[in-house]
ROTI-625963 format. One record per residue (C-alpha): residue in three letters; z, x, y. Coordinates in steps of 0.001 Angstrom, whole numbers, plus 500000, padded with zeros to 6 digits. Last residue first. Layout:
// residues N
ALAZXY
...
***
This chain:
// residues 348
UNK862359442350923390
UNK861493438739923973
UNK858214439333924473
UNK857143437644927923
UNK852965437958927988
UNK852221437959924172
UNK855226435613923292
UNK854185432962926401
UNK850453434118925205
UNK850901432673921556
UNK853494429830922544
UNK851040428781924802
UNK848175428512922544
UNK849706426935919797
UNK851078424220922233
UNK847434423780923632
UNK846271423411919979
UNK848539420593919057
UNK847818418691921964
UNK844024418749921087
UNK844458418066918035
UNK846853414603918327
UNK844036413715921194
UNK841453414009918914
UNK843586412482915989
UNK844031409353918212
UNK840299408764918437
UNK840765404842917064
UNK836973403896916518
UNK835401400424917753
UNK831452400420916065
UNK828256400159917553
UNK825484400103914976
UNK821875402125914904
UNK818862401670913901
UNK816683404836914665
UNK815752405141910761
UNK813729401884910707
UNK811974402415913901
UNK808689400714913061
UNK806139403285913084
UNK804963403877909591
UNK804066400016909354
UNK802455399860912181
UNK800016402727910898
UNK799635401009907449
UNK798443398203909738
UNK796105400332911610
UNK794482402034908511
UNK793868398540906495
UNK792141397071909262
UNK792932394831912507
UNK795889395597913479
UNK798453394211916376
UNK802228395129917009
UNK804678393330919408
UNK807725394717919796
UNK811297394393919220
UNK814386393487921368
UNK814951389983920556
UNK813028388129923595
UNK810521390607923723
UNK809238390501919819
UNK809266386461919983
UNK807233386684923027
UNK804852388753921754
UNK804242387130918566
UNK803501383822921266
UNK800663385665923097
UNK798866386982920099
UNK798961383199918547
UNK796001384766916207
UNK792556383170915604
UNK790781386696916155
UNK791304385622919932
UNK792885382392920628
UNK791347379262921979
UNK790684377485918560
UNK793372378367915731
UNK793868380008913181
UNK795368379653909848
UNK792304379185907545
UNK790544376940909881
UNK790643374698912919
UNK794052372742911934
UNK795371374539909378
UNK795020372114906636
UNK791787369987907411
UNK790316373626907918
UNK791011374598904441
UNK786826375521903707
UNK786182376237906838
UNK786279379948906485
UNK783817379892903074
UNK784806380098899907
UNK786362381646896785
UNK789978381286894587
UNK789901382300891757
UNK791795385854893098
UNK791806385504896737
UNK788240385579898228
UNK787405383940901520
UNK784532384507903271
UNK784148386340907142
UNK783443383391909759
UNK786460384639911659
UNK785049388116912106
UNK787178388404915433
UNK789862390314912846
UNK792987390388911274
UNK796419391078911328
UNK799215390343914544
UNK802248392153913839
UNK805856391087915085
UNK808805393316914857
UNK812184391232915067
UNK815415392665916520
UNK818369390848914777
UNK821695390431917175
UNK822478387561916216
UNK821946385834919585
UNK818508387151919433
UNK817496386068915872
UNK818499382370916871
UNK816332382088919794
UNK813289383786918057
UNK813541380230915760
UNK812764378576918946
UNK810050380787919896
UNK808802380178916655
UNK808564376903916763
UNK810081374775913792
UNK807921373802911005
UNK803667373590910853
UNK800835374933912524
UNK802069377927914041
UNK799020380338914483
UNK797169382664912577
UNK797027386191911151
UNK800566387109910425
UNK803404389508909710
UNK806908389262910918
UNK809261392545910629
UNK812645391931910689
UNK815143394251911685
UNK818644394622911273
UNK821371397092912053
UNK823008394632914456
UNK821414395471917936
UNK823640396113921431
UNK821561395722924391
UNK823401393360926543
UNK826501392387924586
UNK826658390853921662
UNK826512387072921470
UNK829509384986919704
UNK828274383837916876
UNK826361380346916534
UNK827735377557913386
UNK825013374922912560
UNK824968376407909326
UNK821163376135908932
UNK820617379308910964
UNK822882381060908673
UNK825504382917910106
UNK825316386655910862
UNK829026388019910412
UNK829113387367906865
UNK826472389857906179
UNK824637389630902647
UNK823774386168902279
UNK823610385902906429
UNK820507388406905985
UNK818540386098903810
UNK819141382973906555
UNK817985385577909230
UNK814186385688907135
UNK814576381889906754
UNK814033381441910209
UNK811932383733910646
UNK809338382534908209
UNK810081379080909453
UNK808800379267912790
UNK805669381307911555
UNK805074378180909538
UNK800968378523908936
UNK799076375986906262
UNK798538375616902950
UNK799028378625900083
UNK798518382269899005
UNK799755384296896702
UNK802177387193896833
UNK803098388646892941
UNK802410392144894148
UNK805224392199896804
UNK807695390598894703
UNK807273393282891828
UNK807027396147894001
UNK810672394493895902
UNK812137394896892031
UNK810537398241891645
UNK812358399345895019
UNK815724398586894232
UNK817384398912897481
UNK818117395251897803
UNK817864392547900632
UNK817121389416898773
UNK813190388988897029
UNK810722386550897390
UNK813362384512900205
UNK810763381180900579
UNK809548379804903611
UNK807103376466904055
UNK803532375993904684
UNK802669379585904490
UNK805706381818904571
UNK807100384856902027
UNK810027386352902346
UNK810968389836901238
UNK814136391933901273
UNK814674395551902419
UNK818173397899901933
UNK817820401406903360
UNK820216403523901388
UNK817389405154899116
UNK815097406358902517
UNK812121404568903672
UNK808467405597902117
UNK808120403395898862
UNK809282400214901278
UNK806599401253903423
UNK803580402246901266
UNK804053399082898875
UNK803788396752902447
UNK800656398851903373
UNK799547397864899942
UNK800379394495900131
UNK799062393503903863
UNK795890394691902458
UNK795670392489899494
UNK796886390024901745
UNK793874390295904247
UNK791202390972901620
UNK789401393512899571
UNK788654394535902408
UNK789598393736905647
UNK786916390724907104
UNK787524389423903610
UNK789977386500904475
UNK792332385468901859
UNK794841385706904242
UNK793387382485905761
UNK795101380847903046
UNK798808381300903931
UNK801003383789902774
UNK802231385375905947
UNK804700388109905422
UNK808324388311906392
UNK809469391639905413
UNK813412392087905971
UNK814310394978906971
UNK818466396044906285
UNK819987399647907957
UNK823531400331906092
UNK824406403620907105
UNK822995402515910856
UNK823484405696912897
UNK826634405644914967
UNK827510403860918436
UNK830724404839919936
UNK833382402354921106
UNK836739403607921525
UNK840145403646920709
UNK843348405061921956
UNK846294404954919706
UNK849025405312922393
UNK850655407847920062
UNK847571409804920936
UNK848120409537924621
UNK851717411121924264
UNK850308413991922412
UNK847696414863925270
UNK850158414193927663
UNK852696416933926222
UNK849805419368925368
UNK849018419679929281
UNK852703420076930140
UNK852989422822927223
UNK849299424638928875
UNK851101424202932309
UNK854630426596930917
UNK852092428635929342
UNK850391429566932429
UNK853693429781934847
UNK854704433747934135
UNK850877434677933686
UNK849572433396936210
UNK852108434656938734
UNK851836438188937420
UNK848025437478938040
UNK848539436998941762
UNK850317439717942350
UNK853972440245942705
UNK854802443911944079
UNK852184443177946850
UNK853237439980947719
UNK856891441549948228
UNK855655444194950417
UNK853961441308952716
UNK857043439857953060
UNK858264442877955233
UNK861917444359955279
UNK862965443775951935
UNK866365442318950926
UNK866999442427947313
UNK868639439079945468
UNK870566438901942493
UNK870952436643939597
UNK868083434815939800
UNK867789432491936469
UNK869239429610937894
UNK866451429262940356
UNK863632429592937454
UNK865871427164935420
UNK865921424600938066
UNK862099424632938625
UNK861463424130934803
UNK863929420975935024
UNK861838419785938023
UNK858750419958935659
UNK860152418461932628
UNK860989415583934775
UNK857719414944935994
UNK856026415228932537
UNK858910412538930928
UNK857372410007932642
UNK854231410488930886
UNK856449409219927575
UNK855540405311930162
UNK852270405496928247
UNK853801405059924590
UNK853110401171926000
UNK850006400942925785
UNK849774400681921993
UNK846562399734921154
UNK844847401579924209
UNK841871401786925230
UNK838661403787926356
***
């Protein structure tokens, strides 16, 4: 806790002196004095509770003092509040090794419908935007909460050349510096400050794909630029070992090896990794902002992901003045010592 006005803390002065002013009255008020022959007569005529009782309210008013002085200090705090504002951003991979059939009717058709479940299943405040990424990025759709709008982008995917993972992040943090002036674009060449150690702007993005990096910045080095915003980023891994499954998107029909000169070893993948996905490198993105690493391989598991992701445990950390707290609780402590000064010492 702090203080905006610290200096309102040197009123605590004032407690001391109200207390040796409290003494002096209590002397000034005995006007006589009785001799008794034994103390411990005296202790028996004033118990313990008599002595509560005469001093109680007199502590509760000392109490209520510093509480009021405190709140003129304007203390603040930081708490950390549910996200009212939450953002996702779906990044989905476009490219043509989506049009694999190894999940039927396809990988993107797939990818779609658990993509329609999500957005239709998150709450009316939660804002989501699309971007789609094959050989470049493109923002589908900005943030928005207008889910027939994000329907619209979602079913109008196709497919195109080659992989940029790298890209698809990128340009996923450039859609949420359009609506958040404290994220800067990744293109501005300007960084924020970092937050501190586990504090998470109420952003996610969640990065879906079935191959490897062929093409645009690294996606490690794009993960660089999510984590010193703040921007957690859920990576899923889709698809199969069937890598010899056909392709079928739309008019468009073939075999696996059909793009290889474009994704250098086929349809997105890539030689040396299992079901053709860079398993190793989504996980690495996920750790280094804060997210996690999710993999599928049918229609079931990805809607499963999807589900999952901790879109209503988002959360931002905000600086709150609490002066009213301590403003209340002074203001009861007074109320409750006047009320047992007047029900212990009635004035008549």
């Amino acid at each position: 806790m702090e203080l905006l006005w610290p200096g309102f803390l040197y009123g605590l002065a004032l407690i001391p002196l109200l207390v040796l002013v409290y003494i002096f009255v209590l002397r000034r008020r005995r006007p006589f004095s009785v001799r008794f022959s034994s103390l411990s007569l005296v202790r028996e005529a004033v118990g313990k509770q008599s002595q509560i009782r005469r001093h109680l309210p007199f502590v509760l008013f000392l109490l209520a003092m510093s509480s009021l002085v405190l709140a003129m200090g304007r203390p603040v705090t930081t708490v950390t509040l549910p996200a009212a504002n939450a953002t996702v951003i779906l990044s989905i991979d476009v490219s043509r090794s989506m049009c694999s059939t190894d999940i039927q009717p396809n990988r993107l058709e797939a990818a779609k419908s658990a993509a329609l479940d999500f957005i239709e299943s998150q709450e009316p405040n939660v804002q989501i935007g699309v971007v789609a990424f094959a050989g470049y990025a493109v923002v589908v759709q900005e943030p928005t909460t207008d889910r027939r709008l994000l329907e619209t982008a979602i079913q109008n995917l196709t497919t195109a050349r080659r992989t940029a993972i790298g890209s698809g992040l990128l340009t996923s943090l450039e859609a949420l510096s359009e609506i958040d002036d404290g994220i800067p674009s990744p293109f501005s060449g300007v960084e924020p400050e970092p937050l501190p150690e586990g504090e998470y702007a109420p952003y996610m993005v969640v990065l879906l794909t079935d191959g490897v990096n062929t093409v645009g910045p690294e996606p490690l080095f794009a993960a660089e630029f999510a984590k010193t915003r703040g921007v957690r980023v859920y990576t899923i891994g889709f698809g199969t070992d069937q890598n010899d499954s056909p392709m079928n998107c739309g008019g468009f029909q073939g075999g696996p090896n059909d793009f290889s000169q474009f994704f250098f070893g086929g349809g997105g993948g890539g030689g040396g990794f299992r079901r053709g996905i860079d398993e190793e490198t989504l996980k690495q993105v996920a750790n280094m902002t804060g997210g996690a690493y999710f993999a599928a391989s049918s229609t079931g598991e990805l809607q499963d992901v999807f589900r999952n992701l901790p879109v209503q445990l988002m959360t931002i950390t905000e600086t709150t003045e609490i002066s009213v707290i301590f403003a209340a609780v002074g203001a009861a402590l007074i109320i409750l010592a006047i009320l047992l000064s007047m029900l212990w010492h009635p004035l008549s």
